[in-house]
C-alpha positions, -999 to 999 in steps of 0.1 A, spaced: -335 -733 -383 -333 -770 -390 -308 -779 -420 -315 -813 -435 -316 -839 -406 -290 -821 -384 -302 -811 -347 -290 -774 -343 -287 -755 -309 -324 -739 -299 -333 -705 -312 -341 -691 -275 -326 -658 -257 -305 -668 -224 -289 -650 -200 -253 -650 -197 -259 -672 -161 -272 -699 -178 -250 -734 -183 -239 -742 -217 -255 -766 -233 -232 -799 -242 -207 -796 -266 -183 -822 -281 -147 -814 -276 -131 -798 -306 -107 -837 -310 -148 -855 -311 -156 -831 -338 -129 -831 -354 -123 -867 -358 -145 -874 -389 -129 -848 -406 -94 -856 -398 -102 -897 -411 -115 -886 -442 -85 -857 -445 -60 -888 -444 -82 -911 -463 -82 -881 -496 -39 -877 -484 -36 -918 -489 -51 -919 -524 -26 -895 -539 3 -899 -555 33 -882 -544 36 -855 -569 -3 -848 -558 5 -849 -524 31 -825 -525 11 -797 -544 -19 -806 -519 -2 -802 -489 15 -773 -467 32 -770 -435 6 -755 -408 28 -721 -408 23 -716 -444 19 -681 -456 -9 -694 -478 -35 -698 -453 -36 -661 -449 -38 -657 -492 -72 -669 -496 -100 -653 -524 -128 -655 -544 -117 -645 -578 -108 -667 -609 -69 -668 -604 -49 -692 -603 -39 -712 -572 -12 -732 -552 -26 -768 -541 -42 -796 -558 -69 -789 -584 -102 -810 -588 -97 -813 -623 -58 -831 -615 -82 -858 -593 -90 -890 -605 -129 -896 -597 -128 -916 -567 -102 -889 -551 -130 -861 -560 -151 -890 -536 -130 -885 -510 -127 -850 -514 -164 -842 -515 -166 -868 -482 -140 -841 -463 -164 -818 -476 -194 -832 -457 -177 -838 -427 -172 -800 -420 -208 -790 -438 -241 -790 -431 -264 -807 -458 -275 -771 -471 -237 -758 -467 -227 -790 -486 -252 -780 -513 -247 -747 -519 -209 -751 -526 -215 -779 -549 -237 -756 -568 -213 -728 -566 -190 -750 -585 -214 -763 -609 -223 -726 -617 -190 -721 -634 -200 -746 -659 -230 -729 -665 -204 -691 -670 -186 -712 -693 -218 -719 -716 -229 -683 -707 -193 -663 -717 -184 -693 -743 -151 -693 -722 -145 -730 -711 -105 -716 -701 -120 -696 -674 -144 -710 -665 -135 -743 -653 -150 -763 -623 -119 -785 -622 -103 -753 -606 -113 -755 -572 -83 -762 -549 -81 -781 -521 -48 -772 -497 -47 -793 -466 -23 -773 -438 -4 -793 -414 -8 -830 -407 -43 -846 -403 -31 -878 -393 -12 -862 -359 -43 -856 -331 -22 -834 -311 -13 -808 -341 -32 -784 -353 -38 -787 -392 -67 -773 -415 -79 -772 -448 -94 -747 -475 -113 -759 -509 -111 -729 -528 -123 -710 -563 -144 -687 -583 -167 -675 -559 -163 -703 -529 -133 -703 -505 -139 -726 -474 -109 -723 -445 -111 -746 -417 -86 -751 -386 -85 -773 -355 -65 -776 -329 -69 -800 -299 -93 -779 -281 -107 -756 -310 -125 -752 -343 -113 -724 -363 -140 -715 -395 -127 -684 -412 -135 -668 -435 -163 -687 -451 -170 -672 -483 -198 -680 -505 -208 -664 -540 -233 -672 -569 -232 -654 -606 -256 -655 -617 -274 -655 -587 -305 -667 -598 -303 -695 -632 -318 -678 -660 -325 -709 -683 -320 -745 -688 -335 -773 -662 -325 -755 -634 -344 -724 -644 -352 -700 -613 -325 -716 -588 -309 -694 -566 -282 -709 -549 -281 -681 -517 -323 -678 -513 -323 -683 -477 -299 -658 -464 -316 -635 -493 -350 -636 -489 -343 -640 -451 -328 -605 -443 -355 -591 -470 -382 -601 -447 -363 -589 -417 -356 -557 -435 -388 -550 -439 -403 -563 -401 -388 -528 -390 -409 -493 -385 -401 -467 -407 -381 -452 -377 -360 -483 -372 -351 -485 -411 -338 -450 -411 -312 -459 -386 -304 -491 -405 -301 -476 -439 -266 -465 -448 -257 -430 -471 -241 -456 -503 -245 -490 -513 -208 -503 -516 -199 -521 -544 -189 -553 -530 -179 -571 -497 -155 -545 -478 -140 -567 -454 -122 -588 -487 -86 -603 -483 -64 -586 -463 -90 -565 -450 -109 -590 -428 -109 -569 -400 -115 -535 -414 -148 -528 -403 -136 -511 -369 -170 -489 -363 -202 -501 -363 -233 -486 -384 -265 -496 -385 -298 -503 -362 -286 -518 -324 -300 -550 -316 -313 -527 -282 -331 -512 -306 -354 -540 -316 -380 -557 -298 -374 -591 -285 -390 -606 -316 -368 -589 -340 -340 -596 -320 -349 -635 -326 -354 -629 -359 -323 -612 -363 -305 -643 -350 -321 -664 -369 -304 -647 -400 -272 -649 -384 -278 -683 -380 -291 -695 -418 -249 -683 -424 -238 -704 -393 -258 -731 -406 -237 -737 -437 -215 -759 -411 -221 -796 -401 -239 -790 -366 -208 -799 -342 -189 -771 -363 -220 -749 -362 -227 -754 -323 -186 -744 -316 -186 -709 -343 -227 -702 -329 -215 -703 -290 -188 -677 -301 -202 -654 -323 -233 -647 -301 -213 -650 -273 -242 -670 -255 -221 -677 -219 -197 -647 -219 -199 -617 -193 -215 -596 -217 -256 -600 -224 -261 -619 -255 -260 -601 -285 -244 -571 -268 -229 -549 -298 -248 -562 -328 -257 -540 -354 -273 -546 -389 -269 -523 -416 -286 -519 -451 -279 -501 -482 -304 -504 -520 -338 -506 -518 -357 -535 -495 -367 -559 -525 -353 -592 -531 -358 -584 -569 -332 -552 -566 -295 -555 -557 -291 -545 -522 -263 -546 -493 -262 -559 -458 -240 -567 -427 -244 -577 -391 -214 -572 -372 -205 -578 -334 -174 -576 -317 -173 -616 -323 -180 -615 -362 -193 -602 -393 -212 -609 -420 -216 -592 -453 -238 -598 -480 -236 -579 -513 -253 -576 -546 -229 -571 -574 -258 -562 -596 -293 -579 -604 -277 -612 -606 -244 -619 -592 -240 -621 -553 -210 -624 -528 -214 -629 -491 -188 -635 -463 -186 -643 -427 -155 -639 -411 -146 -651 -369 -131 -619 -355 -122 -635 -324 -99 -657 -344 -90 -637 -375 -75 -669 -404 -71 -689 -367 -40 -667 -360 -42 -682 -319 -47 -718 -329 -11 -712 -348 4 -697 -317 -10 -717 -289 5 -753 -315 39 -734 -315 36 -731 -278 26 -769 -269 52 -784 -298 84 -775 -302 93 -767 -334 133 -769 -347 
């Protein structure tokens, strides 16, 4: 799947003997992102700088969520208009055009709860938080960054020879705009009517073993339990004929896709494990809970050993989906392996 103008790696099945195709190294990728990190740093003041910023080690990189709560960092709604520039220019650096998109919306959807619940407290778009980890400005360290609200929490490390992108959370209430200009915009349609239309590619047979006993009522692997889902339910991809098994990677990648194709190409190499000893796509499962119709709330996930991905309905209207790295649960590794090559006092 093509997003905007960005080349992304070939939807084709490989065996595990095949080269890799050629990759930038993680410092190449990460260089845009690191200028336009220090470029958002130099604009602020010093009081903004020192609620925007947090030593690598932090226990806040591990404290991320979705919910309206207050937050540690700097707000959007403490930046002046050309640092919200520079912020939404980090932004781009790390997203694809669609990604970029999508959590734009996100935020301007709480302007549209504000109008909805006549709560403008609550509801505010200025109070997304951006906490940069570490120091951008060093090309040896590792450092990230997380932009983070209602409904959007974006966490990204790098190290000098990795990109760490997890989770990645993305929600939308309502999840389709009832009224107004926008009227019939749904800010997730691709990775909802996407799995519909895989859902229902399947025999009758194959849907049985994909269905599971209960709907749950939201994401399960949420904070602190990124790494809950130990057993996994659902159809095998050995199960499903080599179309499907395209088709089923192609879903998988409309969530990768959210990422600017560098970070894409890096996160897609690992969670399909395209060049390990293993076939590709040994292990995947996809599960489904509520009826197969895009109109009724419905649940589904696609886990691996390298990842997973949930998507859930919280009703008609209101949607949260997440994607989490399980080879590199909140970039745990990148942290060690930067403790390892710099000696810390």
């Amino acid at each position: 799947m093509l997003t905007g103008c960005q080349t992304q790696p070939e939807l084709v099945l490989v065996t595990a003997a095949e080269e890799a195709p050629p990759q930038l190294p993680a410092q190449a990728v990460a260089k845009p992102t690191r200028a336009a990190a220090n470029a958002l740093l130099a604009s602020l003041s010093p009081e903004q700088k020192d609620k925007a910023t947090r030593p690598i080690s932090d226990p806040l990189r591990k404290d991320w969520h979705f919910i309206p709560r207050e937050r540690q960092g700097l707000p959007m709604g403490q930046m002046s208009d050309a640092q919200k520039t520079l912020l939404h220019k980090l932004m781009q650096t790390a997203l694809s055009d669609s990604g970029y998109l999508k959590a734009t919306d996100i935020i301007w959807l709480e302007t549209v709860l504000a109008e909805m619940e006549k709560n403008p407290t609550n509801r505010d778009a200025g109070k997304y938080t951006l906490l940069i980890f570490g120091d951008p400005s060093n090309d040896k360290a590792t450092w990230g960054w997380r932009l983070e609200g209602h409904h959007l929490s974006i966490n990204l490390t790098y190290s000098a020879d990795r990109i760490g992108v997890t989770p990645m959370f993305y929600g939308s209430n309502p999840a389709v705009v009832t009224s107004g200009a926008l009227a019939g915009k749904r800010i997730l349609a691709d990775a909802h009517h996407r799995a519909v239309a895989f859902a229902l590619s399947l025999s009758e047979e194959q849907r049985a073993k994909m269905m599971l006993a209960e709907k749950p009522k939201d994401v399960i692997t949420s904070p602190g339990r990124e790494a809950s889902l130990k057993e996994p339910v659902g159809i095998s991809i050995d199960q499903m004929t080599n179309g499907q098994q395209n088709a089923l990677l192609e879903l998988v990648r409309i969530h990768i896709d959210n990422l600017e194709s560098e970070h894409a190409k890096s996160l897609y190499n690992r969670m399909v494990n395209l060049f390990g000893d293993a076939p590709l796509l040994q292990g995947y499962t996809f599960a489904w809970a509520g009826p197969i119709d895009a109109d009724e709330p419905f649940y589904y996930r696609i886990q691996s050993p390298q990842f997973v991905i949930e998507y859930a309905c919280q009703g008609k209207n209101h949607v949260h989906c997440v994607m989490h790295d399980l080879t590199d649960p909140l970039q745990d590794d990148l942290l060690k392996a930067h403790f390892v090559q710099h000696k810390h006092e």
